[in-house]
C-alpha positions in Angstrom: 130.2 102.7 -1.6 126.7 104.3 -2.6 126.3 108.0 -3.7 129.5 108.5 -1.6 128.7 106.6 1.4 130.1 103.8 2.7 128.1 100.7 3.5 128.9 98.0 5.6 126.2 95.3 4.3 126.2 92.6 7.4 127.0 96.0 10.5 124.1 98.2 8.8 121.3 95.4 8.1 121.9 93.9 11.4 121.4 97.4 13.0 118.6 97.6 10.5 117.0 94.2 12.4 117.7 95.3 15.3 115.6 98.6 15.4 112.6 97.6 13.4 110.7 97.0 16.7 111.4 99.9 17.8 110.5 101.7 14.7 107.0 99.4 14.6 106.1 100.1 17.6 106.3 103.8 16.3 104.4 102.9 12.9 101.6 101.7 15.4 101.2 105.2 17.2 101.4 107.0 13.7 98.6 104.2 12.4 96.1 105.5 15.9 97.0 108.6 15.6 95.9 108.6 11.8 92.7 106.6 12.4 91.3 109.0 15.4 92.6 111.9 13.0 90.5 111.4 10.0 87.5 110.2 12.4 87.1 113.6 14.2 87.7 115.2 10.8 85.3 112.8 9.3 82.8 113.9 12.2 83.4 117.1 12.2 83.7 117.9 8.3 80.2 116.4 8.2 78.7 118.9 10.9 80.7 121.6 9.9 79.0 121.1 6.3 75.4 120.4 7.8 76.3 123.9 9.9 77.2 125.5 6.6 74.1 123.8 4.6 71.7 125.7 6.6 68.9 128.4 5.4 69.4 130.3 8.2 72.0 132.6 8.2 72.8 133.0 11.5 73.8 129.2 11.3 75.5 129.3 8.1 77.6 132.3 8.5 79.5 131.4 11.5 80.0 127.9 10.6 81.9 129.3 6.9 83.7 131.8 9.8 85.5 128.8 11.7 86.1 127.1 8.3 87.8 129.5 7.2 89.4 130.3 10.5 90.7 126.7 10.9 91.7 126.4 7.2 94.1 129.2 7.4 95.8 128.9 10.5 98.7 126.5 10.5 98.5 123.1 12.1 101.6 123.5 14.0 99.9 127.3 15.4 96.3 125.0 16.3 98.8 122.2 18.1 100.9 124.6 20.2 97.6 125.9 21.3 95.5 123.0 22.5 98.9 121.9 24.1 100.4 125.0 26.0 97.2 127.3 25.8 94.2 124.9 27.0 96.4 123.6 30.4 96.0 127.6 31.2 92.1 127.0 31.5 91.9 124.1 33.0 92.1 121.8 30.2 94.8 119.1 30.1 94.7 116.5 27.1 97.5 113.7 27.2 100.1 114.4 24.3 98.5 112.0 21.8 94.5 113.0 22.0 95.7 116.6 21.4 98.2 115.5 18.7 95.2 113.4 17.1 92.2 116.4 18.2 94.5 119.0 16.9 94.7 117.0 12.8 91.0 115.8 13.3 90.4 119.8 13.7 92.8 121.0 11.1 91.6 118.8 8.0 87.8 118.8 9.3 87.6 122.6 7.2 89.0 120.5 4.1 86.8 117.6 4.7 83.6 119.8 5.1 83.6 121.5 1.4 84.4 117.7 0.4 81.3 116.8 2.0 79.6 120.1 0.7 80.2 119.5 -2.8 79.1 115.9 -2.6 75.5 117.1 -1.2 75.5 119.5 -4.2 75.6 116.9 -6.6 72.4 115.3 -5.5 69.8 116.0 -7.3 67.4 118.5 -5.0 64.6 116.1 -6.4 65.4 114.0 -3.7 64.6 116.2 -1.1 62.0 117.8 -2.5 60.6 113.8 -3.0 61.7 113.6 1.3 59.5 116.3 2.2 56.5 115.0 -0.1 56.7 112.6 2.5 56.8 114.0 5.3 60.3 113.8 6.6 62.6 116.2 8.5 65.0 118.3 7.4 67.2 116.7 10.0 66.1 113.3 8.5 66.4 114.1 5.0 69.9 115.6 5.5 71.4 112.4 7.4 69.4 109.5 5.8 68.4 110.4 2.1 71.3 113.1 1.2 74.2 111.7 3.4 74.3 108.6 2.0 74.1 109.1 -0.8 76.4 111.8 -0.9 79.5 109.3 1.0 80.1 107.0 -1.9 81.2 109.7 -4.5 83.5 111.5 -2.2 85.3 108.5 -1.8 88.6 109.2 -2.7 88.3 112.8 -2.0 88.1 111.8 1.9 90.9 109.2 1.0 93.8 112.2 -0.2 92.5 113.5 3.3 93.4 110.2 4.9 96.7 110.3 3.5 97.4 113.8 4.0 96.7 113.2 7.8 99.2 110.3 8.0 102.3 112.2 6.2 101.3 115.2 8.3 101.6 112.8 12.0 105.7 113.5 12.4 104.5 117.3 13.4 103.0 115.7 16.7 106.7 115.0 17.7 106.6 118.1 18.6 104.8 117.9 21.8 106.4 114.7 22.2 104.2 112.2 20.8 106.9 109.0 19.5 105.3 108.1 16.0 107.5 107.0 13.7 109.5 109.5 12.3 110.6 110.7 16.0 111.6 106.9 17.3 114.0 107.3 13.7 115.1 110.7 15.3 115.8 109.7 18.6 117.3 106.3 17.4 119.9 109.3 15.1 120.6 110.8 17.8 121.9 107.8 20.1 123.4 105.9 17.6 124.5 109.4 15.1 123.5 107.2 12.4 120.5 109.0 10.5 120.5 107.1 7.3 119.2 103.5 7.9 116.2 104.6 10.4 115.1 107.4 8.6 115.4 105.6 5.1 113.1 102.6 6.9 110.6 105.6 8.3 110.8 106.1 4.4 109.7 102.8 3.2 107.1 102.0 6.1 105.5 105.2 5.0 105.7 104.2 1.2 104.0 100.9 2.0 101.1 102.5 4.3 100.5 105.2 1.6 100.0 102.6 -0.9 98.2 100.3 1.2 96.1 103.2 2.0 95.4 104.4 -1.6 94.4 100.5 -2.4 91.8 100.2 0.1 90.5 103.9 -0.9 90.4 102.5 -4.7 88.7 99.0 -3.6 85.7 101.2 -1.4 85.4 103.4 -4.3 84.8 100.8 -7.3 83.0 98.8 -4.4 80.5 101.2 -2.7 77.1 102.0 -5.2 77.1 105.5 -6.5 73.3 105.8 -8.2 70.6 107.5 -6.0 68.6 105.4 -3.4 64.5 104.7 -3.9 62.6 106.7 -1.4 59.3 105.0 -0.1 
């Protein structure tokens, strides 16, 4: 017996073995679903920031509007919506791009101040130095700031990551079978909740830290100093 329960050690890690394809096959959807996540909010936090950059006003403005829009609406509210509202108009996403579209969207408002704070902490030497010679503001932004700017939000972007990939299971939802909803549906059959759910629990423990260790290795890794401009 553990904490009250019963435990049958060969009948519960046999069904253990038995449904850890199952369950894999579940960690690889949450692992896409994770990777397309972070890259449209990796995308878009970088435009939305550019947008928000911008002297003009009329630029600026509504770009900080759907920022703020985004950031305070639930995730759940912006799901249901590109799921049941967009069909209405015409547009039909499979399950998993709206699952993945619908994160990329949500933690794109987080990732653009990320991205903002990091182009405030170069030194505006460098683009006054850009346009001594010559360069674009377009230029300037994505090949003498950007750059420079990617290395120091490092592991800013990588809570982001993570967050993203704890926050997967709400795409079950509209019936997209990550992990955590295989362990569900795998309950439900077998009305034995403890053992799947417990190894959902440990295959996210061991992404999360895998995760973190490749977020410490690019920071320590990547160069942080400003680059020479010629």
């Amino acid at each position: 017996m553990f904490f009250g329960i019963e435990w049958d050690t060969t009948t519960n890690w046999t069904f253990a073995v038995s449904i850890l394809p199952i369950l894999l096959k579940g960690l690889v959807i949450t692992i896409q679903a994770t990777v397309v996540g972070f890259a449209i909010a990796a995308v878009l936090g970088l435009i939305l920031a550019a947008l928000k950059s911008a002297r003009l006003k009329i630029i600026s403005w509504p770009a900080r509007l759907i920022t703020e829009f985004i950031r305070d609406t639930p995730l759940l509210v912006q799901l249901f919506f590109l799921y049941y509202v967009l069909p209405d108009y015409g547009i039909v996403l499979p399950a998993f791009l709206t699952g993945a579209l619908a994160l990329g969207v949500q933690y794109s408002a987080y990732t653009s101040e990320v991205y903002r704070g990091g182009i405030e902490s170069i030194a505006r030497g460098q683009s006054e130095a850009a346009r001594a010679l010559d360069l674009s503001a377009l230029r300037t932004f994505f090949v003498i700031i950007v750059p420079q700017a990617i290395p120091r939000i490092i592991p800013a972007l990588g809570n982001y990551l993570v967050s993203i990939m704890k926050d997967v299971p709400v795409l079950s939802v509209v019936s997209v079978l990550e992990m955590l909803n295989v362990a569900k549906i795998i309950g439900d059959r077998t009305f034995n909740y403890l053992i799947p759910l417990s190894m959902v629990g440990g295959l996210y423990l061991v992404l999360t830290l895998f995760a973190s260790a490749a977020i410490r290795y690019l920071d320590t890794r990547l160069p942080k100093q400003g680059i020479p401009l010629r």
